[in-house]
Residue frames as qw, qx, qy, qz and C-alpha x, y, z in Angstrom:
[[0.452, 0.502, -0.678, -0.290, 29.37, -6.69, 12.77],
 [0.975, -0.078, -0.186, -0.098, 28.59, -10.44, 12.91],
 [0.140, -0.601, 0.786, 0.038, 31.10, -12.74, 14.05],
 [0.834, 0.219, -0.439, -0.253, 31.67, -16.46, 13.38],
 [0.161, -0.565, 0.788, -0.185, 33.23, -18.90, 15.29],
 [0.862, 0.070, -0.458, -0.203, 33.52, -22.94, 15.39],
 [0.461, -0.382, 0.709, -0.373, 33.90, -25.09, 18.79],
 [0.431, 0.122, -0.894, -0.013, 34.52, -29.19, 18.74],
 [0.730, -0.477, 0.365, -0.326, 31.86, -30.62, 21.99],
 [0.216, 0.328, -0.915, 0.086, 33.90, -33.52, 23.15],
 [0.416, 0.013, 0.669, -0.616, 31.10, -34.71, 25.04],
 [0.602, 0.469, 0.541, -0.353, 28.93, -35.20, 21.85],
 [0.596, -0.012, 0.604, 0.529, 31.32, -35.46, 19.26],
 [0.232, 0.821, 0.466, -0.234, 30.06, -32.19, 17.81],
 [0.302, 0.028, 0.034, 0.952, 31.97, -29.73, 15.71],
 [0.188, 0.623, 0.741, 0.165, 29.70, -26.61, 15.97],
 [0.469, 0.082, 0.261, 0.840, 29.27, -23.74, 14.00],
 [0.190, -0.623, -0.531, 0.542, 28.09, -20.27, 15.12],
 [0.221, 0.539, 0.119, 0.804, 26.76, -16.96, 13.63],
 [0.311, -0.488, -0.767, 0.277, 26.50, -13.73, 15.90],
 [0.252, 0.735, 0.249, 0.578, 25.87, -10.64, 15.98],
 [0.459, 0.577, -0.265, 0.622, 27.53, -7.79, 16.84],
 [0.525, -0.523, 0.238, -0.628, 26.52, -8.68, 20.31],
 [0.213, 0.477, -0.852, -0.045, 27.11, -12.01, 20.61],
 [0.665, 0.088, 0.480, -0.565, 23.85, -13.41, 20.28],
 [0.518, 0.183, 0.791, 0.268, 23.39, -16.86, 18.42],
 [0.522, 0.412, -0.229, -0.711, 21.81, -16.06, 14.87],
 [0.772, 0.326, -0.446, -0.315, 22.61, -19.00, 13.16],
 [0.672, -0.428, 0.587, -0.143, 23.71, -22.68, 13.95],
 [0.781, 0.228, -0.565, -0.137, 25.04, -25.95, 12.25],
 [0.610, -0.494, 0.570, -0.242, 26.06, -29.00, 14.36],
 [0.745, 0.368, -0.505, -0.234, 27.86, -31.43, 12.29],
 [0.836, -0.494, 0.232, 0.054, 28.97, -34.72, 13.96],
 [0.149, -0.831, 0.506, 0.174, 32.54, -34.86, 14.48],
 [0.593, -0.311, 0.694, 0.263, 33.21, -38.50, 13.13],
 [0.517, 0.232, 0.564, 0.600, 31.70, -38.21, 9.67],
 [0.132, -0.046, 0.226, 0.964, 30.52, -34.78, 9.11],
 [0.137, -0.636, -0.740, -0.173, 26.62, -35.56, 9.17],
 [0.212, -0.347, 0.038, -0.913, 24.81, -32.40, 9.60],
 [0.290, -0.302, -0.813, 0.405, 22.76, -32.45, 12.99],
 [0.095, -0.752, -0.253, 0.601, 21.47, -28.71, 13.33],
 [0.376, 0.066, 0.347, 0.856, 20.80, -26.14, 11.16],
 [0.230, -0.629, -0.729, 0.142, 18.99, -23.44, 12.67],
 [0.311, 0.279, -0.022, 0.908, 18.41, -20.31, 12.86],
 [0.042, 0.359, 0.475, -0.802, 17.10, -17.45, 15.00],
 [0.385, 0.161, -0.204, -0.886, 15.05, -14.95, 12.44],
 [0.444, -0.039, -0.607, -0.657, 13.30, -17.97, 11.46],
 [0.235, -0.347, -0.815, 0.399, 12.30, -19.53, 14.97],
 [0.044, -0.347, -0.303, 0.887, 11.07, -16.01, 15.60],
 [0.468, 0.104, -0.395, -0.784, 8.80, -15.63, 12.22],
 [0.346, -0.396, -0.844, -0.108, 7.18, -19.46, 13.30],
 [0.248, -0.484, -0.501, 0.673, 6.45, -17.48, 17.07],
 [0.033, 0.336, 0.259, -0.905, 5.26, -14.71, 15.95],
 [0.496, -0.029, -0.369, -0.785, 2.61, -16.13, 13.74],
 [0.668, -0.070, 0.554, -0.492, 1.69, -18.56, 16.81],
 [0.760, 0.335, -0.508, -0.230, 2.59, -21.30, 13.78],
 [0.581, -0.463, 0.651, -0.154, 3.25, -24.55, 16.35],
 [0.858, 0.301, 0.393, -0.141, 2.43, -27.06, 14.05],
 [0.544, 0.771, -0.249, 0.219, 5.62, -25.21, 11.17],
 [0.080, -0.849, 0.419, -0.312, 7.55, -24.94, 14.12],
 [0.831, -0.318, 0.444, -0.105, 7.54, -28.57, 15.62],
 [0.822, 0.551, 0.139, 0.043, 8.27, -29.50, 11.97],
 [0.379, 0.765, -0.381, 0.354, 11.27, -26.81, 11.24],
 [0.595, -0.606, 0.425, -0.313, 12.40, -28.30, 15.30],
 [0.912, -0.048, 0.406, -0.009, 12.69, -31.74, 13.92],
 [0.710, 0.636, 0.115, 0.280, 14.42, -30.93, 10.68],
 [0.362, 0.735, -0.217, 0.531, 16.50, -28.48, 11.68],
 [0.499, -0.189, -0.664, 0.523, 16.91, -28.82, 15.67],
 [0.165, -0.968, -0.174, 0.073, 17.29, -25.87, 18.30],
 [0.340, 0.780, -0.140, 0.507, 18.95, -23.27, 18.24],
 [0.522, -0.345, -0.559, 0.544, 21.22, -22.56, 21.44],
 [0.058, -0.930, -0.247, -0.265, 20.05, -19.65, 23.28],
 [0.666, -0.523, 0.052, 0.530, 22.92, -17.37, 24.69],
 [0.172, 0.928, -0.237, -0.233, 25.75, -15.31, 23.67],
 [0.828, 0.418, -0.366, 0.074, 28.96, -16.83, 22.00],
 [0.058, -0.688, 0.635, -0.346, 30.98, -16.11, 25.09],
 [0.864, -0.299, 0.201, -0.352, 29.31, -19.19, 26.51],
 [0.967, 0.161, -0.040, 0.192, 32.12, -21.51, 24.37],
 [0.330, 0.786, -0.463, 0.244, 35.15, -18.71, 24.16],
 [0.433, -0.626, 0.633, -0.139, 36.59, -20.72, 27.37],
 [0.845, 0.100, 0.455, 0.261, 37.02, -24.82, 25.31],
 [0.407, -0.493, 0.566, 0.520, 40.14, -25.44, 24.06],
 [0.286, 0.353, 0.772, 0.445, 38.33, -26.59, 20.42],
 [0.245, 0.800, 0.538, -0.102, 37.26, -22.94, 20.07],
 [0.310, -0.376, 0.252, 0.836, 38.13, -20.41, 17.34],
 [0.043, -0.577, 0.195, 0.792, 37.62, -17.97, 15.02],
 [0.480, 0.437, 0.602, 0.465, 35.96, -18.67, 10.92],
 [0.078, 0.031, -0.307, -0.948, 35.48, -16.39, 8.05],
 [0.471, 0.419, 0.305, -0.713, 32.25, -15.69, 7.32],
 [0.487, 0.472, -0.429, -0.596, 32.90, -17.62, 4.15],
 [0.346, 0.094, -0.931, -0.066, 33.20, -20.82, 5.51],
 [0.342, 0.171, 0.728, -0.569, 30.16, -20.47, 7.81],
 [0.523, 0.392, -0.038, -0.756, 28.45, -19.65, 4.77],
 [0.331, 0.416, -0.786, -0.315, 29.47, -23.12, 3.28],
 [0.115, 0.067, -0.955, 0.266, 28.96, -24.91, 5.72],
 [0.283, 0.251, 0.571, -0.729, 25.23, -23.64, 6.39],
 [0.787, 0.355, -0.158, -0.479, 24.08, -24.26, 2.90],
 [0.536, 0.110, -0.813, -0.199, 25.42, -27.82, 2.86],
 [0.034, -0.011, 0.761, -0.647, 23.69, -28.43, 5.97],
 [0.390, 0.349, 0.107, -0.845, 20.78, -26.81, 4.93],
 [0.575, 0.296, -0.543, -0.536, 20.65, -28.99, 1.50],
 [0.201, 0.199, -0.924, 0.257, 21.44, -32.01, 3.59],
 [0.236, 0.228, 0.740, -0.587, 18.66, -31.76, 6.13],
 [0.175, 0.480, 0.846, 0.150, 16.60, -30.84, 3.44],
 [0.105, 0.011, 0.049, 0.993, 14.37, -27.98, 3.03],
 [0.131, 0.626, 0.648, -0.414, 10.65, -26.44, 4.37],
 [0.190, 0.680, 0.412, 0.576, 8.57, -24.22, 2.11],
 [0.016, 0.882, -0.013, 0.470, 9.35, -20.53, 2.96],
 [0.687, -0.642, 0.304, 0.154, 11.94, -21.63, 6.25],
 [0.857, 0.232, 0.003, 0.460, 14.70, -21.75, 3.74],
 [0.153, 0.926, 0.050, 0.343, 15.76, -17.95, 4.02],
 [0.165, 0.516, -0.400, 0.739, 18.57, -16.18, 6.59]]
């Protein structure tokens, strides 16, 4: 079962906002900045993995610049900062399509 979770970096004024699965590997990402809410990230695994596996560098530098990186890890990596807890699955879902609309949008890199 996925999970969800949102962590604050103090370091980089980040709030940021995590899908994982039922392992607690990144899937998804947003990275909004913490003073006005500006989407920074919005990234996802499945689709990093469909640029790579069609050896697409040129979609991928693109979807890199638009959307950022993804972090690579498990979610435990944040469970220890004090600015880390728990979402529904309904507010990641909010928050990843206004990101998403925000940053804009690549032909066929919009998907899950």
């Amino acid at each position: 079962m996925p999970v969800w979770i949102r962590v604050y970096d103090e370091d980089r004024d980040l709030w940021q906002y995590f899908e994982g699965d039922e392992e607690g590997w990144v899937m998804r990402q947003v990275e909004l900045r913490g003073g006005d809410g500006t989407p920074v990230t919005a990234a996802s695994l499945e689709e990093v993995l469909r640029f790579q596996e069609r050896s697409d560098i040129d979609t991928m530098d693109r979807y890199q610049q638009r959307y950022g990186v993804i972090a690579e890890g498990r979610l435990t990596a944040w469970a220890g900062s004090r600015h880390f807890g728990g979402i529904e699955a309904e507010e990641f879902e909010r928050v990843w399509l206004e990101a998403r609309r925000a940053l804009g949008a690549l032909p066929d890199a919009d998907a899950r």
